[in-house]
Backbone bond lengths (Angstrom), bond angles and torsions (degrees), N, CA, C in turn:
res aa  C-N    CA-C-N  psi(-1)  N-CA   C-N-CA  omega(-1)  CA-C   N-CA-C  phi
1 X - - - 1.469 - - 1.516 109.54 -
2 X 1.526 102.20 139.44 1.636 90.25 -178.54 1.373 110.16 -91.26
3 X 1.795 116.31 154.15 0.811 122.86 -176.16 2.061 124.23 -94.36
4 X 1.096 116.69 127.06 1.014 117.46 -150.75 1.899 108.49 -94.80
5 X 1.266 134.91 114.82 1.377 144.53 160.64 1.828 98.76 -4.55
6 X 1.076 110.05 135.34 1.812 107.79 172.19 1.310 79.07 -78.82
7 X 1.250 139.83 -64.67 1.407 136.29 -162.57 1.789 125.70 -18.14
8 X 1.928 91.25 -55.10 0.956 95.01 -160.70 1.932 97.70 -97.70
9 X 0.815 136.57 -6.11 1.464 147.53 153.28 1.672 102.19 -49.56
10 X 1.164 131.78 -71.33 1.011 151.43 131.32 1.792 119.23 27.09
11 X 1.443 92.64 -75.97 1.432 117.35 -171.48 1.652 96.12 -86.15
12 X 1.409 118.26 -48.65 1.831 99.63 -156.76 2.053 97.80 -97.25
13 X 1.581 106.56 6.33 1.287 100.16 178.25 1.640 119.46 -67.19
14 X 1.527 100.92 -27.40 1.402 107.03 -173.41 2.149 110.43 -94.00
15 X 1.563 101.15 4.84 1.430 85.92 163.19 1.601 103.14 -119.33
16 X 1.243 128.90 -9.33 1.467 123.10 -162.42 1.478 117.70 -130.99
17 X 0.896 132.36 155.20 1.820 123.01 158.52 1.407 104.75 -46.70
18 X 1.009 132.19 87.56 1.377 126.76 164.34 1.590 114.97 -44.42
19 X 0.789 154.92 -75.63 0.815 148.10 -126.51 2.074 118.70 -85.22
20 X 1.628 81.92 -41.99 1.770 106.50 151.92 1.865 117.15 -68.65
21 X 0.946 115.64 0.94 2.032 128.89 176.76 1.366 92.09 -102.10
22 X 1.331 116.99 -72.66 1.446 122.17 -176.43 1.630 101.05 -33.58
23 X 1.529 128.45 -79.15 1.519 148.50 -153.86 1.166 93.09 -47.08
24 X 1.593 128.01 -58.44 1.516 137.54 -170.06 2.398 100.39 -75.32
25 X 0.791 105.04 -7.96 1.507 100.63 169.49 0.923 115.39 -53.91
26 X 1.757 118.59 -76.29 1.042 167.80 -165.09 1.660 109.84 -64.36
27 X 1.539 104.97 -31.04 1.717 111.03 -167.06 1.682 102.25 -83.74
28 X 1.779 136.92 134.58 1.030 148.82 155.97 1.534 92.10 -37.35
29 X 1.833 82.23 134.42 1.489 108.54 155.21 1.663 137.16 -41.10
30 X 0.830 145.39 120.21 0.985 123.07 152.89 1.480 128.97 -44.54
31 X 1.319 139.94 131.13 1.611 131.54 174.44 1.219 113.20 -76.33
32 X 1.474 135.22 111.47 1.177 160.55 165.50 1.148 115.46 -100.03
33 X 1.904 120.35 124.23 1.529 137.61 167.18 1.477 102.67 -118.65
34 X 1.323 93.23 163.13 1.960 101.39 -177.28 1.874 93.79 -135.96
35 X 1.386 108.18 99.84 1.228 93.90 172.75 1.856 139.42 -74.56
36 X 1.096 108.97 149.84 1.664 114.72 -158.21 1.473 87.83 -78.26
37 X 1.450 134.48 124.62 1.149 146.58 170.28 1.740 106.40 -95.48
38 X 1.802 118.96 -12.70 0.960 91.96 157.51 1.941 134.89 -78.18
39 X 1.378 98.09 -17.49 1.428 101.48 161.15 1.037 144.85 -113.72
40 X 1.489 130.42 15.62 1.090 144.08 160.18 1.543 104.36 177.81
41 X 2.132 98.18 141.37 1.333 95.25 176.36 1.208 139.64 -95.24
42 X 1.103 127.07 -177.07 1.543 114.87 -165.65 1.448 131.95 -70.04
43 X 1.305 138.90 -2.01 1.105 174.38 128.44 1.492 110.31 -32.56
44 X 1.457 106.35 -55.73 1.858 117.84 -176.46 1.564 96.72 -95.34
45 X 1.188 141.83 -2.50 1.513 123.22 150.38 1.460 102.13 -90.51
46 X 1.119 130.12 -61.33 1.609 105.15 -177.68 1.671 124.66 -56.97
47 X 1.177 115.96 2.74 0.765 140.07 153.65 1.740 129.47 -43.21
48 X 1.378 104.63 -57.83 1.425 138.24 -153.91 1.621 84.97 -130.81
49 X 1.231 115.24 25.76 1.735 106.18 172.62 1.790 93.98 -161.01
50 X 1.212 100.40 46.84 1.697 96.80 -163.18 1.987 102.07 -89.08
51 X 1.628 104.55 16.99 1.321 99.24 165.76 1.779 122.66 -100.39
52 X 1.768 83.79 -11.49 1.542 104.30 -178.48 1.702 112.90 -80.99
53 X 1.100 119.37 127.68 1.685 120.97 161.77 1.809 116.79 -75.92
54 X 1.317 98.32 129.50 2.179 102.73 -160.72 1.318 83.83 -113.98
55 X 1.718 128.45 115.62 1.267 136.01 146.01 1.302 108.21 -77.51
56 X 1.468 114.90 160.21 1.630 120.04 -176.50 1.206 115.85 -97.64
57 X 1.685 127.45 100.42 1.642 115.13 162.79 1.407 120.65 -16.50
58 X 0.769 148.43 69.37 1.994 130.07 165.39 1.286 117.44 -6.40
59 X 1.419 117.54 -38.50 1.683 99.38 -159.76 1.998 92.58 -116.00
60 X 1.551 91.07 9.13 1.739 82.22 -175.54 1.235 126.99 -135.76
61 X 1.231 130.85 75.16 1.075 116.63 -144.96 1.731 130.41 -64.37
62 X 1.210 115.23 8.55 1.726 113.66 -179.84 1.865 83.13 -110.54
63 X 1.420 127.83 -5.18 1.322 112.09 -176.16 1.607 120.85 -87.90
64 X 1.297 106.15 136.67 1.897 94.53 -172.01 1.590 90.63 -144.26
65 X 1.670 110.85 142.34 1.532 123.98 157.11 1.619 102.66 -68.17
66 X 0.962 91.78 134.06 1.877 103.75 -179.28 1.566 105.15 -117.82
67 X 1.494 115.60 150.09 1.002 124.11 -162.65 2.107 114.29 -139.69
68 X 1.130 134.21 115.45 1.656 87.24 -172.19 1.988 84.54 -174.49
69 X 1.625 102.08 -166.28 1.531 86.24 -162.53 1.733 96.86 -95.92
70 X 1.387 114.95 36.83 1.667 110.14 -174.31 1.937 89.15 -139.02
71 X 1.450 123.08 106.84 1.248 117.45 170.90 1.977 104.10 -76.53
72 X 1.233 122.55 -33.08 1.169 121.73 177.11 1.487 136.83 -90.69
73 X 1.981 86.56 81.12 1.970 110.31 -160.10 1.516 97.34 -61.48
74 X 1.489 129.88 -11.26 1.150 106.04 -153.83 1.747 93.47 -98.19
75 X 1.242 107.87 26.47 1.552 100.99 179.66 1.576 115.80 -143.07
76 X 1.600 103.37 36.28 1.089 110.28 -174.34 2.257 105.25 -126.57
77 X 0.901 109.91 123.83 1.199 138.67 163.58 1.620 102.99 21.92
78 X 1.348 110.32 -65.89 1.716 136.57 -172.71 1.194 115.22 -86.70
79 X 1.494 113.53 -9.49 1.709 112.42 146.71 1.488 120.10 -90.57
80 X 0.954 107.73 -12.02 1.710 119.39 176.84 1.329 115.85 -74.51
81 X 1.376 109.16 -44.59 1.535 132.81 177.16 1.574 112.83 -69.18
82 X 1.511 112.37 -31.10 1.256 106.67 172.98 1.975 105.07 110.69
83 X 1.332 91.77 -7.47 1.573 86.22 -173.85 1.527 115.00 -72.14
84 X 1.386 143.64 -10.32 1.270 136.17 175.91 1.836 92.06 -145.73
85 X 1.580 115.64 171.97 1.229 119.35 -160.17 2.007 82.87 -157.64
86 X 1.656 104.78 114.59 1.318 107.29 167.50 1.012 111.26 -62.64
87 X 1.466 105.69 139.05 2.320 110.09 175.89 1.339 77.93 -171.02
88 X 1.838 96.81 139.77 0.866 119.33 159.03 1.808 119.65 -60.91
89 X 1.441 112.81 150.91 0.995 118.06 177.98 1.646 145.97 -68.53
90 X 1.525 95.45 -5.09 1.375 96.88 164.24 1.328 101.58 -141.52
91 X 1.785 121.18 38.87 1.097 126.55 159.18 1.883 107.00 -94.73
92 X 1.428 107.08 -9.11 1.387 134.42 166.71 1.511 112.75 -45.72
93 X 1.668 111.27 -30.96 1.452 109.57 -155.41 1.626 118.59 -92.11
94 X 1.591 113.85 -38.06 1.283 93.13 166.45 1.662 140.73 -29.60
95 X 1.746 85.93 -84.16 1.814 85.88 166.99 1.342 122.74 -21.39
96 X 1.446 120.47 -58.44 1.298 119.06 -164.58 1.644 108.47 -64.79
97 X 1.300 112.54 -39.74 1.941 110.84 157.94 1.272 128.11 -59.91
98 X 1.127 105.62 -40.52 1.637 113.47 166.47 1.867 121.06 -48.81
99 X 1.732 104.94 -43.37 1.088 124.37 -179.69 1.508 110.26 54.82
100 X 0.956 134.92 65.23 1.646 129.87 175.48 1.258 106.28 -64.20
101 X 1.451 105.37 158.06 1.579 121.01 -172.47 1.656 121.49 -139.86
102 X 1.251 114.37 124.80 1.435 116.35 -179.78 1.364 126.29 -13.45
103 X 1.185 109.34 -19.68 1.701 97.48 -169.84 1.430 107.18 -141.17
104 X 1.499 116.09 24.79 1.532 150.65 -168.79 1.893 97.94 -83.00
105 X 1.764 116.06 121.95 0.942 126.29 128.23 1.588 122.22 -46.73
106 X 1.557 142.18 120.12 1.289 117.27 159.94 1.807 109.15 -162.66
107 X 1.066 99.69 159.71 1.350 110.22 -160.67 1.583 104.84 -120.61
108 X 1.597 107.78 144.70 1.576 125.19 -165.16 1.548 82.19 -124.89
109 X 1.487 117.66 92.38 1.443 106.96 -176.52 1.534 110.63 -81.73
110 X 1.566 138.81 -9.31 0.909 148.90 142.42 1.822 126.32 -110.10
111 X 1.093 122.15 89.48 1.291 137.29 -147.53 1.752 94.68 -118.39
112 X 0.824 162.15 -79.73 1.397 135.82 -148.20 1.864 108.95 -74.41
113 X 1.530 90.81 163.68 1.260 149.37 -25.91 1.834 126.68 -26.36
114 X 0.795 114.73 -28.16 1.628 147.32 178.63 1.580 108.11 88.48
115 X 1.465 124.24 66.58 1.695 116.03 146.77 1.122 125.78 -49.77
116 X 1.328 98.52 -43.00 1.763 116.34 -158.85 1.695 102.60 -95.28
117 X 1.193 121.97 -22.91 1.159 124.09 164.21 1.271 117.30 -86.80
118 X 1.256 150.52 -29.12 1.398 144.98 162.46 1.660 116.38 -74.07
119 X 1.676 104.76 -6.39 1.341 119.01 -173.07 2.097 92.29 -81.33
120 X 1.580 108.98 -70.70 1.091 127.84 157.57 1.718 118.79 -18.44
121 X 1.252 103.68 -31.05 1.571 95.98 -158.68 1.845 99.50 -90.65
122 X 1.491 99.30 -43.52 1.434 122.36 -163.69 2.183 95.43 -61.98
123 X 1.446 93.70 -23.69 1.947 92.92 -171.05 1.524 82.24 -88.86
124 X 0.907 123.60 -29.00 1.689 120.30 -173.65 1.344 91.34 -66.55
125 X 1.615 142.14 -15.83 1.182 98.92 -151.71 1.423 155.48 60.56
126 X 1.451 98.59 20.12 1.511 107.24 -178.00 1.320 127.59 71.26
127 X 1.575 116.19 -18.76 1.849 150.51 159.39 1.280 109.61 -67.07
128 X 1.836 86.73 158.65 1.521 92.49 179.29 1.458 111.56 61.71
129 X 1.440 119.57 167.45 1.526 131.64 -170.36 1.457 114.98 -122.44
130 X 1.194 109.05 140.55 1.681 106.94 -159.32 1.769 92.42 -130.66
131 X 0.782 113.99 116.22 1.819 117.56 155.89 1.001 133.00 -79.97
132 X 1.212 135.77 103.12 1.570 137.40 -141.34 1.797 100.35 -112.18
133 X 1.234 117.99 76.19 1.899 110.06 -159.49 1.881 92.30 -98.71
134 X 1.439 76.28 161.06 2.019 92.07 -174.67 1.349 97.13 -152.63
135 X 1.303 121.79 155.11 1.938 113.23 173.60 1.580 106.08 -114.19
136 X 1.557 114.65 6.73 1.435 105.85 171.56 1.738 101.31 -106.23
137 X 1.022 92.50 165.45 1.687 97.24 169.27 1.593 131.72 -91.47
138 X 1.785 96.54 -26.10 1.177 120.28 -153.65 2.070 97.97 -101.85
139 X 1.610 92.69 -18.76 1.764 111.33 157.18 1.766 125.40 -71.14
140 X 1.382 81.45 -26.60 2.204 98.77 -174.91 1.743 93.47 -76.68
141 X 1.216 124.86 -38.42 1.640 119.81 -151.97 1.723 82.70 -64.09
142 X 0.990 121.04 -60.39 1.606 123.07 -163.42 1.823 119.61 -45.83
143 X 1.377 106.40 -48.46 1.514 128.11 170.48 1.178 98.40 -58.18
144 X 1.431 131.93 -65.02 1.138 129.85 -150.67 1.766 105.60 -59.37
145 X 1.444 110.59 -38.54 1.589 130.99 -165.91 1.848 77.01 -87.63
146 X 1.218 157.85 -136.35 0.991 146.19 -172.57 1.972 122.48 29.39
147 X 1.605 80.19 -38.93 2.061 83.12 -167.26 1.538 96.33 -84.53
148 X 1.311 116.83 -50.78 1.668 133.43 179.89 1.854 101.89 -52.23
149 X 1.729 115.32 -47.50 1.573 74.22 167.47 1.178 134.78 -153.01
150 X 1.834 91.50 72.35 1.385 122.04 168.42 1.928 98.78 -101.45
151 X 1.488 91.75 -0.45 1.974 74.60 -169.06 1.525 119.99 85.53
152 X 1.372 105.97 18.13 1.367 88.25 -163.20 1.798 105.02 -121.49
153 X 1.714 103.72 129.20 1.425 137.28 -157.04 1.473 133.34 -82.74
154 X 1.315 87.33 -36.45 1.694 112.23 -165.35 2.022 98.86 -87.38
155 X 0.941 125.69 0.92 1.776 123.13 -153.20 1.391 89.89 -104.48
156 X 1.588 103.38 135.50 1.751 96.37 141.47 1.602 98.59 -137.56
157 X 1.553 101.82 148.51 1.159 118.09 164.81 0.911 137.87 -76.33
158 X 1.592 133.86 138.33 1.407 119.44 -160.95 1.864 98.55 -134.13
159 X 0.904 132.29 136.10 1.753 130.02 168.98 1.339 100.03 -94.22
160 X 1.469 127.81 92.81 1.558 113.28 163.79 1.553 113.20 -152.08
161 X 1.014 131.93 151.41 1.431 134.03 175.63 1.584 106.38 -18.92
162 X 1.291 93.16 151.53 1.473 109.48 167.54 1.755 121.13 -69.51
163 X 1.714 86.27 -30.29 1.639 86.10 178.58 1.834 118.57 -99.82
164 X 1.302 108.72 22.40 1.796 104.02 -161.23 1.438 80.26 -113.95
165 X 1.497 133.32 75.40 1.613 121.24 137.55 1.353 115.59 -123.49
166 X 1.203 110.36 10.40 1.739 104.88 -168.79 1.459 100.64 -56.27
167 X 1.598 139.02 -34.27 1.595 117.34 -155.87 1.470 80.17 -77.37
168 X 1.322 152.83 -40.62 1.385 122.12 -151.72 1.859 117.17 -105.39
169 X 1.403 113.23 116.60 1.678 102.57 -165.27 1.855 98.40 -86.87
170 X 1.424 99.36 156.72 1.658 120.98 177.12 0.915 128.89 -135.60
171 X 1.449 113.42 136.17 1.682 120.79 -164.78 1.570 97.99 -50.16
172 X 1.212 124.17 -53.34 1.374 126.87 -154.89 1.438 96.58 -136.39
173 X 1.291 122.59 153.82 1.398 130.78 154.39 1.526 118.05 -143.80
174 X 1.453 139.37 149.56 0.853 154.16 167.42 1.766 118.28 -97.70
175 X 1.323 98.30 116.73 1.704 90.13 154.68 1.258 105.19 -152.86
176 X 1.557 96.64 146.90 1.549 104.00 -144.56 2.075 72.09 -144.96
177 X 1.772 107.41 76.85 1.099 121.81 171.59 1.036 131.59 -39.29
178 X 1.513 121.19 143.54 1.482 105.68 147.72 1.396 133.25 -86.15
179 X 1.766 94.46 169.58 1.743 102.24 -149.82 1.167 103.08 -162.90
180 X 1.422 115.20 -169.91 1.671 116.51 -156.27 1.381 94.30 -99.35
181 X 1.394 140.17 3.71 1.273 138.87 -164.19 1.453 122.03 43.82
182 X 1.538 116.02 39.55 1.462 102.79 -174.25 1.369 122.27 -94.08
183 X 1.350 105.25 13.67 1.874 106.84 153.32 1.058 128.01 -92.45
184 X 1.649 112.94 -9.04 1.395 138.87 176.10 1.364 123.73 -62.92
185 X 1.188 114.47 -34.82 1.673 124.13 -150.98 1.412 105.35 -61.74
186 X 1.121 123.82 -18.24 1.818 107.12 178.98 1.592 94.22 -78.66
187 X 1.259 113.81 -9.45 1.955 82.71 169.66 1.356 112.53 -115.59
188 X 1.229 113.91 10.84 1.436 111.94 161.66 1.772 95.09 -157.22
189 X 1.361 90.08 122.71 1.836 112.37 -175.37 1.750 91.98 -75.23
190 X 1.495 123.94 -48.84 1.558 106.60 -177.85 1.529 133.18 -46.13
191 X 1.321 111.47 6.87 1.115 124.23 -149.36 1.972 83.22 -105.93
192 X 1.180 123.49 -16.23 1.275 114.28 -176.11 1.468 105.18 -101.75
193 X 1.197 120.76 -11.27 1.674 133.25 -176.95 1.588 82.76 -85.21
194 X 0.987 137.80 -64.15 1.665 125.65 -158.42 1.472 109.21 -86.74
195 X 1.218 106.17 -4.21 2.083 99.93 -177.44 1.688 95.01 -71.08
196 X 1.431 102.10 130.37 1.756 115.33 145.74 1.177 124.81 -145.76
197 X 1.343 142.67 169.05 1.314 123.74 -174.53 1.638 117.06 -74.72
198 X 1.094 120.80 -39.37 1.434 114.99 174.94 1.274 118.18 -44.68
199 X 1.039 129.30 -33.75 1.829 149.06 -141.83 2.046 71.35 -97.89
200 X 0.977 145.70 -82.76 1.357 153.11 144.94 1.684 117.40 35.54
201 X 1.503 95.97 -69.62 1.746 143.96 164.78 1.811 78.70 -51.26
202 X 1.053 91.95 -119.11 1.155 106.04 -172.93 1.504 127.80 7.84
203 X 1.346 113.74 -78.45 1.329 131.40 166.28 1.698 117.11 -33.15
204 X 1.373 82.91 -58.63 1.838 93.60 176.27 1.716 103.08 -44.48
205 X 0.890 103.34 -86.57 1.854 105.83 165.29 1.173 106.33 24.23
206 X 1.578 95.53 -90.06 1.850 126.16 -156.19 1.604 90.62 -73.39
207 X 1.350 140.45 -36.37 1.354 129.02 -179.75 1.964 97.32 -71.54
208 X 0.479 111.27 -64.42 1.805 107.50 175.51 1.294 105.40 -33.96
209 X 1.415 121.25 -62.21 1.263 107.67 -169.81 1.780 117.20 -52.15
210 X 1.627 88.02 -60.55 1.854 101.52 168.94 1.843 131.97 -28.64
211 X 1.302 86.29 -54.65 1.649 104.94 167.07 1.534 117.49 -59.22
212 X 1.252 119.38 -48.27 1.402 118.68 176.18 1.542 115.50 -70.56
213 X 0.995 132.45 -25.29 1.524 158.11 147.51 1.609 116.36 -16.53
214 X 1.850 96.00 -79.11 1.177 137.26 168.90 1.348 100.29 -59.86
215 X 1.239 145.46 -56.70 1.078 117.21 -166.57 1.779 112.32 -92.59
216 X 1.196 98.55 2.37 1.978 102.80 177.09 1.701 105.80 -70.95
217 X 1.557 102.40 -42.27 1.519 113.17 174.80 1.294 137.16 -53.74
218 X 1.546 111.09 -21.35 1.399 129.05 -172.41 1.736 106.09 -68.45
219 X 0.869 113.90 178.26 1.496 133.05 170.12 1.714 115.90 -100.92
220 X 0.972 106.10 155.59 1.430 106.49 -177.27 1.690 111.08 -66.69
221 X 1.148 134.58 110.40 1.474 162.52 -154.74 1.507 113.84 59.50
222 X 1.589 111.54 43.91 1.257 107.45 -164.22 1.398 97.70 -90.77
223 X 1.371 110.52 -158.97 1.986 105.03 -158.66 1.762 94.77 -136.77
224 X 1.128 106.82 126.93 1.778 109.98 -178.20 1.862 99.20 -123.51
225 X 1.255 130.68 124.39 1.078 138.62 143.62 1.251 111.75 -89.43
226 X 1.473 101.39 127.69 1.757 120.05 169.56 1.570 103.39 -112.79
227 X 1.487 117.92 117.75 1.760 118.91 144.95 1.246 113.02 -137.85
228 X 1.630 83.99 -178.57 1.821 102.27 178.41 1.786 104.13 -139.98
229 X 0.990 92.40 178.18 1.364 100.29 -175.05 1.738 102.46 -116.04
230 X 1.273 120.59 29.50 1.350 154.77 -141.12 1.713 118.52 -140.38
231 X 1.372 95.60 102.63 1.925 92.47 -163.11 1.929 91.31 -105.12
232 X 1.492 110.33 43.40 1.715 78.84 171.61 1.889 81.78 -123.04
233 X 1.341 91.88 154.11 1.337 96.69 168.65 1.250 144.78 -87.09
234 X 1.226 117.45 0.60 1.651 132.48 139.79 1.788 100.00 -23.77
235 X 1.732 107.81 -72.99 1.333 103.17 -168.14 1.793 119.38 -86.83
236 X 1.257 101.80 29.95 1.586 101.22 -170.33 1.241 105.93 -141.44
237 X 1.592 126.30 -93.70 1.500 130.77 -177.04 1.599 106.62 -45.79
238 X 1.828 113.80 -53.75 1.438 104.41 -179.01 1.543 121.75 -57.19
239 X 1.356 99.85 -38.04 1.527 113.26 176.06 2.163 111.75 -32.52
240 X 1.500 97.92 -62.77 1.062 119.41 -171.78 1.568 102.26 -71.88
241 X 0.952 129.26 -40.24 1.428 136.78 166.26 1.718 110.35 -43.61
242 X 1.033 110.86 -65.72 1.097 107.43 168.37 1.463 131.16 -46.48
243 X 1.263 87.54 -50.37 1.779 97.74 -173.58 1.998 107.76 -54.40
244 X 0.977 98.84 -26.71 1.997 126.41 -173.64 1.495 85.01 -53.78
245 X 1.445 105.72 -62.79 1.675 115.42 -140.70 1.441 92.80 -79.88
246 X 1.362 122.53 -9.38 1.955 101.05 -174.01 1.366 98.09 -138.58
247 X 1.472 139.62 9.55 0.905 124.30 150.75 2.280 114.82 -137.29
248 X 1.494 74.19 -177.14 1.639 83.71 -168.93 2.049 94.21 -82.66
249 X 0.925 78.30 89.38 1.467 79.50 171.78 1.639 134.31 -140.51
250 X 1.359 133.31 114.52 1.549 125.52 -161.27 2.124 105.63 -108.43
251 X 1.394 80.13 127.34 1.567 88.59 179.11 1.885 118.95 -77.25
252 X 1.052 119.15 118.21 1.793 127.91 173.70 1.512 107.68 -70.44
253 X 1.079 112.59 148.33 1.793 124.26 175.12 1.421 86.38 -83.01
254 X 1.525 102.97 154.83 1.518 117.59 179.36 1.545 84.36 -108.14
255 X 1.150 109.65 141.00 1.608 118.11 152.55 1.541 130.58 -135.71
256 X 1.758 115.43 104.13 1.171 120.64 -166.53 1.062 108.39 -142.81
257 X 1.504 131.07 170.22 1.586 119.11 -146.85 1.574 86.04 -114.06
258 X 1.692 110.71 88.72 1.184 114.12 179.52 1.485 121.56 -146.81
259 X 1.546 127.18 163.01 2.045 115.13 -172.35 1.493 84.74 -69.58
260 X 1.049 127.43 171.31 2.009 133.24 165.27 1.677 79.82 -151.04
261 X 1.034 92.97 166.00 1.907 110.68 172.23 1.943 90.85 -127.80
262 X 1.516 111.87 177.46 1.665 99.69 176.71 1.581 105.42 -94.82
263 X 1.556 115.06 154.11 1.170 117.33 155.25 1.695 126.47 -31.97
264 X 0.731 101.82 173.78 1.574 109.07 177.95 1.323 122.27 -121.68
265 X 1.377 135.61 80.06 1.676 134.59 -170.62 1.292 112.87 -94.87
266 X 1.472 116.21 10.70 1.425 99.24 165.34 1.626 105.91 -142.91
267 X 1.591 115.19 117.94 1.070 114.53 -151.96 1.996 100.79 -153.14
268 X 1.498 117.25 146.23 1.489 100.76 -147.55 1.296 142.84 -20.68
269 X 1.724 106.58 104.21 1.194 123.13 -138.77 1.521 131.39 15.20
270 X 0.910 116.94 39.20 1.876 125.35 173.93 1.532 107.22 -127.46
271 X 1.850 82.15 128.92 1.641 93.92 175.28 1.437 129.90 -80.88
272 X 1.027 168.38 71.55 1.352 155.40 -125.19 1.748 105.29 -106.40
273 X 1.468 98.78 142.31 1.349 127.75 172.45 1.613 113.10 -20.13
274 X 1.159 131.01 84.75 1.744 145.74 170.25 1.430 99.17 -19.86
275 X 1.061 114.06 -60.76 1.467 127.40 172.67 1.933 125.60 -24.45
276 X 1.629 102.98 -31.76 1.361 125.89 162.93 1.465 110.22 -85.04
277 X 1.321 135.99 17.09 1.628 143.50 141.55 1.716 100.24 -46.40
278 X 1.759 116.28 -53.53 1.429 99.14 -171.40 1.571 103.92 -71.86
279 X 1.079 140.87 -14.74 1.667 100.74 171.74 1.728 124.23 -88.60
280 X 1.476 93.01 173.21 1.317 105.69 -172.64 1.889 109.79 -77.89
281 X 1.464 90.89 152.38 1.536 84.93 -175.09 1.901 81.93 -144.15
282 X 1.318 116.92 107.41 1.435 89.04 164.84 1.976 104.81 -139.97
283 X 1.498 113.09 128.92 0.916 135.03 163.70 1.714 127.73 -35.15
284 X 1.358 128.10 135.01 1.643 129.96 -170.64 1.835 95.57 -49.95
285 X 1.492 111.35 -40.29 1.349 108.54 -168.68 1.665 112.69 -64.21
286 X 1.163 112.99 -34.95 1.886 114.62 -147.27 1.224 102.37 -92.77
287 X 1.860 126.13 5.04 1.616 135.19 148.44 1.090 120.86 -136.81
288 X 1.190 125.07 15.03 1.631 129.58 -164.77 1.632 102.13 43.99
289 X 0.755 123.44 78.62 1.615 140.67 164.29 1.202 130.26 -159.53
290 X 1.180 133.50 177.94 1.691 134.79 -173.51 1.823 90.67 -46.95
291 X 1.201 111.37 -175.48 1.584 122.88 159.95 1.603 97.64 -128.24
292 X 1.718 103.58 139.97 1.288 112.40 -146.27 1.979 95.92 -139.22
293 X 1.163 118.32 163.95 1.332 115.14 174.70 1.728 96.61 -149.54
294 X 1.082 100.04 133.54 1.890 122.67 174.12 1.133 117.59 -131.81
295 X 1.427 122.54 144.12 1.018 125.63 151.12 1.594 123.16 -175.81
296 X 1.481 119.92 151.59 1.659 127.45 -118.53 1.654 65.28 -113.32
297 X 1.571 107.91 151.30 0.975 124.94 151.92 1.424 134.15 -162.24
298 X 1.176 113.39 132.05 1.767 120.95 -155.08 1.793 99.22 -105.47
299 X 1.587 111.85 150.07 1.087 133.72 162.95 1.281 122.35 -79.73
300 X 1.674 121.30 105.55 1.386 97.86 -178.50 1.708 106.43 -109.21
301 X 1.517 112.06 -176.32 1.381 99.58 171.83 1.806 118.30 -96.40
């Protein structure tokens, strides 16, 4: 049994069932694919996978838990080809809030590996122009091999700071931050060796900065989704809190056929903006999946 930080017992005991967070840490993934509808439809991969069992995402419809006598999809024929793309299952959800649209300017201000950008591209339809930006180089090689063979047309990649887009505005943008991954940890256990609270601090920071960024770039009523794959609220509710207090910005209810638990607005001693009720906050436990944080946000004038 793994042994868990008092620290971090500590810290998530007073927002969660601890003990049900812990159980779901520790518990295997479920295997989740999102099939590419630009190259074959969903019907003709289960098709050509008729040893595999396809449960139905709820909130996605090309997304399915897969089941079958090969756990290692990424070495089978029809991932090679490009016909399905492993993603976790409620790493599925941005895009689908974001909603991109055929004839959509929009920006993946953190884009590799690119799930969420090949997710984006495939609702695009291959239309419209997608900017796929990363600030490592050695992060772009992967996306780039990802974009080539998913088929996907409409992307260009860009290597540049997180903060250099203000001259160009976008219908939509995505950033899907970085973070401490602490909804993550059942798919990577290192993630509990490096959690501390400062590291927390920290992060928040660079997500503040990012967010204000992201939302300078938009267009006037344009649409910004911010997540993490990150259930403490340092990097989520405050995040959005902030963003309230220095810019003109109004938060949308997400609505998807999914468990959510509520946000959290009151958190060491600070109250945060009611207004962060509409995003999603949902825990590894309340779908058996990562624990994930979203939330839609529009430019008004």
């Amino acid at each position: 049994m793994y042994k868990f930080k008092e620290r971090f017992l500590e810290h998530y005991s007073k927002i969660t069932n601890i003990d049900e967070f812990c159980e779901y840490c520790i518990k295997p993934l479920n295997k989740s694919i999102r099939v590419n509808l630009l190259k074959i439809s969903i019907s003709k991969l289960k098709n050509r996978l008729k040893e595999y069992e396809f449960e139905q995402i709820p909130w996605c419809k090309e997304g399915f838990w897969i089941k079958g006598p090969r756990t290692d999809l990424g070495n089978l024929l029809e991932h090679s080809l490009g016909y399905f793309y492993i993603q976790e299952a409620a790493s599925m959800i941005p895009p689908i809030v974001l909603n991109p649209d055929e004839n959509d300017l929009i920006l993946d201000l953190a884009a590799a590996p690119g799930s969420k950008t090949t997710q984006m591209a495939c609702l695009m339809k291959n239309k419209g122009l997608l900017i796929a930006n990363d600030v490592k180089y050695d992060r772009l090689k992967a996306l780039s091999v990802n974009l080539q063979r998913l088929g996907i047309l409409n992307t260009v990649i860009t290597l540049k700071s997180n903060y250099g887009f203000k001259d160009i505005k976008f219908d939509k943008i995505l950033l899907d931050a970085p973070c401490s991954g602490s909804g993550a940890i059942r798919k990577s256990l290192k993630t509990l060796d490096m959690w501390n609270p400062n590291m927390l601090i920290n992060l928040s920071g660079t997500q503040k900065k990012l967010i204000l960024n992201a939302f300078d770039s938009l267009k006037e009523d344009g649409t910004l989704v911010y997540s993490t794959c990150s259930i403490d609220p340092e990097e989520d509710e405050a995040v959005m809190d902030f963003l309230l207090k220095n810019r003109n910005a109004k938060l949308e209810k997400i609505d998807l056929d999914i468990k959510k638990s509520p946000v959290i607005l009151d958190y060491d001693k600070r109250h945060f903006n009611d207004e962060i009720k509409k995003c999603l906050r949902i825990w590894p436990q309340d779908n058996d999946t990562e624990g994930f944080f979203v939330a839609k946000i529009k430019k008004i004038n």
